[in-house]
C-alpha positions in Angstrom: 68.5 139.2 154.6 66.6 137.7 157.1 68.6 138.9 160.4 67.6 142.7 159.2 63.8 142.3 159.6 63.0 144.1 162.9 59.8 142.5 164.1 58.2 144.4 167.2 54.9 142.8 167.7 54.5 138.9 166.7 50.9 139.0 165.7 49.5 136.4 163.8 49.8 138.3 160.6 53.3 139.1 160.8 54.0 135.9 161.7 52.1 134.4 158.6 53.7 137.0 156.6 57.2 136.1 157.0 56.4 132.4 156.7 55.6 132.9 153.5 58.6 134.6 152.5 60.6 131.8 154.4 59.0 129.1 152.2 59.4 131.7 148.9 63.4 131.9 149.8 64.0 128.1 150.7 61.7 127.2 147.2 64.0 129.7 145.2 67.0 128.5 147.1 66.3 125.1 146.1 64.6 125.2 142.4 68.3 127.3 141.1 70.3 125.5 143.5 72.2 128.2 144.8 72.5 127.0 148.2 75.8 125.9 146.8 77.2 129.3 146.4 79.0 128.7 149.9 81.3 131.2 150.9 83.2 129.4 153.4 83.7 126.5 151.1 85.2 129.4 148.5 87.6 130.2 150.7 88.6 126.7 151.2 89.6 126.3 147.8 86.4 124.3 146.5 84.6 125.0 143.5 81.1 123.3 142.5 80.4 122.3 138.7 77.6 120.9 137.0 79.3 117.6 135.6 77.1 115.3 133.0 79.0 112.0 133.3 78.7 108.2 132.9 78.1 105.2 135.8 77.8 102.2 135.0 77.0 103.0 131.0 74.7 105.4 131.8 74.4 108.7 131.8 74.3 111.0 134.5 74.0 114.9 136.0 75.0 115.9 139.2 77.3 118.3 141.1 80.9 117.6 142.0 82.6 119.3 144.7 86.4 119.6 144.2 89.4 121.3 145.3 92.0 122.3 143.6 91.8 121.6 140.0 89.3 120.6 137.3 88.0 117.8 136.0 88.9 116.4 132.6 87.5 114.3 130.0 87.9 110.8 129.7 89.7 110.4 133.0 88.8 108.6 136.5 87.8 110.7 139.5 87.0 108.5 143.5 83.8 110.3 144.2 81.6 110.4 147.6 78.2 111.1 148.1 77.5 113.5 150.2 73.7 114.1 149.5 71.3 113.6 146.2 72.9 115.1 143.7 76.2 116.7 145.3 79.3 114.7 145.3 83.3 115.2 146.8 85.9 114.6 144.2 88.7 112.8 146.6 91.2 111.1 144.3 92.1 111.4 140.4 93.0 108.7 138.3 92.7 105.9 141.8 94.4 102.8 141.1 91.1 100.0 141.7 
């Protein structure tokens, strides 16, 4: 959306103005989380879910990258962490 705005004269108001749409698009982006709809990742193959699952006897929710299938219950995924929240599924069932 951004890379249509055609901005002639950078005047303190303007500039103000689309700063505050900046910080309304990143808070929106980041209360839904939809700065996981990735297209690129899409086309990869990779599909995002919302998993609730347990660590360590607890319980947890976070996202779970993985390609190429889904996850099931009461089976063993090898996760990574790649940020708060967001993890890659890498290996189903591992052998410890």
């Amino acid at each position: 959306m951004v890379s249509f705005f055609l901005i002639e004269h950078w005047n303190e108001k303007t500039l103000a103005s689309f700063a505050f749409f900046m910080f309304i698009m990143f808070w929106l982006t980041l209360k839904t989380h939809t700065i996981f709809n990735n297209p690129i990742l899409a086309m990869m193959g990779y599909n995002i879910y919302d998993v609730l699952y347990e660590k360590n006897g607890r319980e947890h929710q976070d996202y779970f990258l993985i390609k190429c299938g889904r996850l099931h219950k009461n089976e063993t995924y090898r996760i990574v962490e790649i940020s708060e929240q967001l993890y890659l599924v890498t290996d189903k069932n591992p052998e410890v």
